[in-house]
C-alpha positions in Angstrom: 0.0 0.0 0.0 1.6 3.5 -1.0 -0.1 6.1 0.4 0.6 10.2 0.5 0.0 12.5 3.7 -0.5 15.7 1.7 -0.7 17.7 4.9 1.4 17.0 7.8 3.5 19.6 10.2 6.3 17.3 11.0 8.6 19.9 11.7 7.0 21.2 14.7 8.5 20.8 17.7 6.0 17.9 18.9 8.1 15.6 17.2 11.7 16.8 18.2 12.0 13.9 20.3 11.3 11.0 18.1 11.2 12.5 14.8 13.4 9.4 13.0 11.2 6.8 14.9 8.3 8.8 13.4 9.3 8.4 10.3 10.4 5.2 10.1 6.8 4.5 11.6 5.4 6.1 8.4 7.7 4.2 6.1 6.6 1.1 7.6 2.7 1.9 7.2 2.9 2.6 3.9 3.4 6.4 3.7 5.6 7.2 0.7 5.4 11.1 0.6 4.7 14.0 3.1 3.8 17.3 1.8 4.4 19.7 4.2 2.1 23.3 4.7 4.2 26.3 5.8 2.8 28.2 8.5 5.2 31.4 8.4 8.8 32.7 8.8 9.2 31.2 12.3 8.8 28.2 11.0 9.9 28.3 7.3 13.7 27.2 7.8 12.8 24.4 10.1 10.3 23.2 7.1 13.0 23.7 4.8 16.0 22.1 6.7 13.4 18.6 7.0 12.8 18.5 3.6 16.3 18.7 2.7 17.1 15.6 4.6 14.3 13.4 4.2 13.7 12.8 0.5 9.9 12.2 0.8 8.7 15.0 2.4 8.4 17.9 -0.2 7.1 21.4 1.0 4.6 24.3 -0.1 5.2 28.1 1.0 2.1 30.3 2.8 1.4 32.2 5.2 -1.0 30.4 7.5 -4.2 32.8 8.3 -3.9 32.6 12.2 -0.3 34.4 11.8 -1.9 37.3 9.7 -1.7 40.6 11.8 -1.6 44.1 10.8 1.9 44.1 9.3 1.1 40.6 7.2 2.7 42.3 4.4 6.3 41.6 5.6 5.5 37.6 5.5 4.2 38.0 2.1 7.3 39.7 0.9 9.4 36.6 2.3 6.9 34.6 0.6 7.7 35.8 -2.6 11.3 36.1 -2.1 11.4 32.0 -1.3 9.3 31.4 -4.4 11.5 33.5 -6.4 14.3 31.1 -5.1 13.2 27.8 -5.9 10.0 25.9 -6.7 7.6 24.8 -4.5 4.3 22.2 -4.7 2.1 24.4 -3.8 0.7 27.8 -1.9 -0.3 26.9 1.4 -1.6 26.7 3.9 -3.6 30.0 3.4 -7.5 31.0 3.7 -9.4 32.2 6.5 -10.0 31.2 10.2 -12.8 33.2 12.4 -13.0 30.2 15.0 -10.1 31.5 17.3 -9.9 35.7 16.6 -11.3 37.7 14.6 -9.4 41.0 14.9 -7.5 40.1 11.5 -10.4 39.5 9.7 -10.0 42.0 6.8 -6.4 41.3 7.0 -6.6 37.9 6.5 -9.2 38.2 3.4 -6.1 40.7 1.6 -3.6 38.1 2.6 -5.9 35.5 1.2 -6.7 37.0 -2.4 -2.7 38.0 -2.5 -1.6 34.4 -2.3 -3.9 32.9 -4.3 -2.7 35.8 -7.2 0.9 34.8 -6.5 -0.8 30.7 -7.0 -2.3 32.1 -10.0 1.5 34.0 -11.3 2.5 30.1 -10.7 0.1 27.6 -11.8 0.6 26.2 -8.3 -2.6 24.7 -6.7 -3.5 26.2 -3.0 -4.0 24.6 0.3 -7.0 26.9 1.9 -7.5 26.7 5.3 -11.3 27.1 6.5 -11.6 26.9 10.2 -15.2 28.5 11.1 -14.9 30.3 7.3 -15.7 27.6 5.4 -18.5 29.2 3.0 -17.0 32.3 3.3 -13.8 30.4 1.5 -15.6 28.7 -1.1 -17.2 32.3 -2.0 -13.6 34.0 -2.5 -12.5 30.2 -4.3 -15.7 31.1 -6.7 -14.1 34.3 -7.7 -11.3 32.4 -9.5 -12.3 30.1 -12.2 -9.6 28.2 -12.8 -7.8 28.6 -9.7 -7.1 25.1 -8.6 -6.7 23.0 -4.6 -7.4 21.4 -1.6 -10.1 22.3 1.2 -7.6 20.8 3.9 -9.5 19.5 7.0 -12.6 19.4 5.3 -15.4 18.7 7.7 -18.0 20.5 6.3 -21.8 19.5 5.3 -23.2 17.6 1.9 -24.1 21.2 0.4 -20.6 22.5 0.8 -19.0 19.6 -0.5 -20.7 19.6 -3.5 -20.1 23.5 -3.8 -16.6 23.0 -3.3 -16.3 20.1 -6.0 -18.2 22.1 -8.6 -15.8 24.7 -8.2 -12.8 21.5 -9.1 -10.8 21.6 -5.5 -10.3 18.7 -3.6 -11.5 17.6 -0.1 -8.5 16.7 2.5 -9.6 14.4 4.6 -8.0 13.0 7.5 -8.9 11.8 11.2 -12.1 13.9 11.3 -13.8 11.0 9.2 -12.9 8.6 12.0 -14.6 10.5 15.0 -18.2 9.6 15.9 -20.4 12.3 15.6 -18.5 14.7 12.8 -21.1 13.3 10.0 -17.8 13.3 7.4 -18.6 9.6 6.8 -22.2 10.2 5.9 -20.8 13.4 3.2 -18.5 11.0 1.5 -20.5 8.7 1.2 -22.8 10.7 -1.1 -19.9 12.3 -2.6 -18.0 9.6 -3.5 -14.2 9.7 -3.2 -12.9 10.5 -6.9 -11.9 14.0 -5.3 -10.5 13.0 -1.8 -6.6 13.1 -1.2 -5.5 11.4 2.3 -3.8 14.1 5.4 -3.0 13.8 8.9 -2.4 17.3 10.0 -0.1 16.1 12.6 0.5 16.6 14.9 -3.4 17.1 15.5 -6.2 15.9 14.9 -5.1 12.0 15.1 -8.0 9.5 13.9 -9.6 7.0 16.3 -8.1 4.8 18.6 -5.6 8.2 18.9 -7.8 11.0 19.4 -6.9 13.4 21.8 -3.1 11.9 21.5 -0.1 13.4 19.0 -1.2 12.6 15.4 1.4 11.3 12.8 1.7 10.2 9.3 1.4 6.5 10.3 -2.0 7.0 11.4 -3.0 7.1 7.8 -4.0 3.8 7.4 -6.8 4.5 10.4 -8.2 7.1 8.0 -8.1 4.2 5.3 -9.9 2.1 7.3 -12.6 4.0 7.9 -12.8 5.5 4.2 -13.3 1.6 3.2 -16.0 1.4 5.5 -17.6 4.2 4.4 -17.2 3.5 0.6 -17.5 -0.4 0.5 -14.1 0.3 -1.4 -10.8 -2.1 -0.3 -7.8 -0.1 1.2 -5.9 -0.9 -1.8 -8.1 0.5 -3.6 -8.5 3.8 -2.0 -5.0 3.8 -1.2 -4.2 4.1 -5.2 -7.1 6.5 -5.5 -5.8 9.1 -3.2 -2.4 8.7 -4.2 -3.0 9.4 -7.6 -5.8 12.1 -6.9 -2.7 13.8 -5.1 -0.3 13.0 -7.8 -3.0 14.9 -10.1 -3.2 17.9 -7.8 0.0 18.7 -7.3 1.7 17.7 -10.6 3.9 14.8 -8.9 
């Protein structure tokens, strides 16, 4: 089984104890490439420097909307100075979050529609962020035909699925789908999983038995699981369905 975690924070410090373990853990489950979200300059070298030395993880550049302030325009700048370097898979993770603050708000729109320009300069998909903003990121997504992605985390309902599909982004999907009362299950199981890439978000989030605990890559195959339940589809199967939906959405 090859399988690809295209969201996972495995630089953070949450895993400076074990990290090799870690990922020997995800070799050993399956898990043959790690795409990792930038967050912002804090954590940008630390991305960078993991990437460097593990040869399957491969990393996109953003800035992540909870680090938008007043003076976001200095990450963007460093931003573009990184993708003027070198290439990367994709913008991300950007979008909006209102669950935690909401001071930023018209900030975080500007920051929003200036990535997903810079995606655009690119032809580099985009990893949106939706946290409590979910409708209010497929509206700025529907001002873009032809702008192309991922709705990471998505744990939305059957109507914003389907909005999000029509528009041609993808649905990340990860340990959510494994939790009892989230209702994921029930939405892919009318959507069907022909736009579905695999994540983990680890550290959080981890699927069922884990939830609560550190999430990693190798937890993967729990999200496989339950996918096969909810599709009647084996784990092989999905397994080479995801993979090559990712392969698709980030030109792999």
């Amino acid at each position: 089984m090859y399988l690809i975690d295209t969201h996972t924070h495995i630089y953070l410090p949450e895993f400076d104890d074990d990290r090799d373990q870690m990922m020997k853990r995800a070799e050993e489950a399956g898990v043959g490439l790690m795409i990792l979200p930038a967050i912002d300059s804090a954590t940008h070298e630390k991305m960078l420097d993991l990437e460097a030395r593990f040869p399957v993880c491969r990393a996109m550049i953003g800035l992540h909307p909870c680090s938008v302030t007043q003076d976001f325009g200095h990450e963007l700048e460093l931003v573009g100075q990184y993708l003027e370097k070198r290439s990367f898979l994709a913008i991300g993770e950007i979008g909006l979050d209102f669950y935690w603050d909401k001071t930023f708000v018209k900030e975080q729109y500007k920051a929003f529609h200036q990535q997903i320009m810079l995606a655009l300069d690119r032809h580099l998909p985009i990893v949106i962020h939706s946290r409590s903003a979910i409708d209010e990121c497929i509206a700025v997504v529907q001002e873009y035909p032809g702008l192309r992605g991922v709705f990471h985390c998505f744990s939305g309902n059957q109507e914003q699925a389907e909005a999000i599909l029509e528009t041609g982004f993808y649905l990340g999907v990860g340990g959510v789908v494994t939790f009892k009362n989230s209702g994921l299950d029930k939405v892919l199981g009318q959507t069907g999983l022909n736009r579905v890439v695999l994540e983990t978000d680890a550290p959080y989030l981890a699927p069922m038995p884990y939830r609560g605990k550190r999430n990693e890559p190798a937890y993967l195959k729990y999200v496989v699981e339950k996918l096969s339940q909810v599709s009647g589809k084996g784990g092989e199967e999905i397994a080479e369905l995801t993979s090559e939906n990712a392969r698709r959405l980030f030109g792999l």
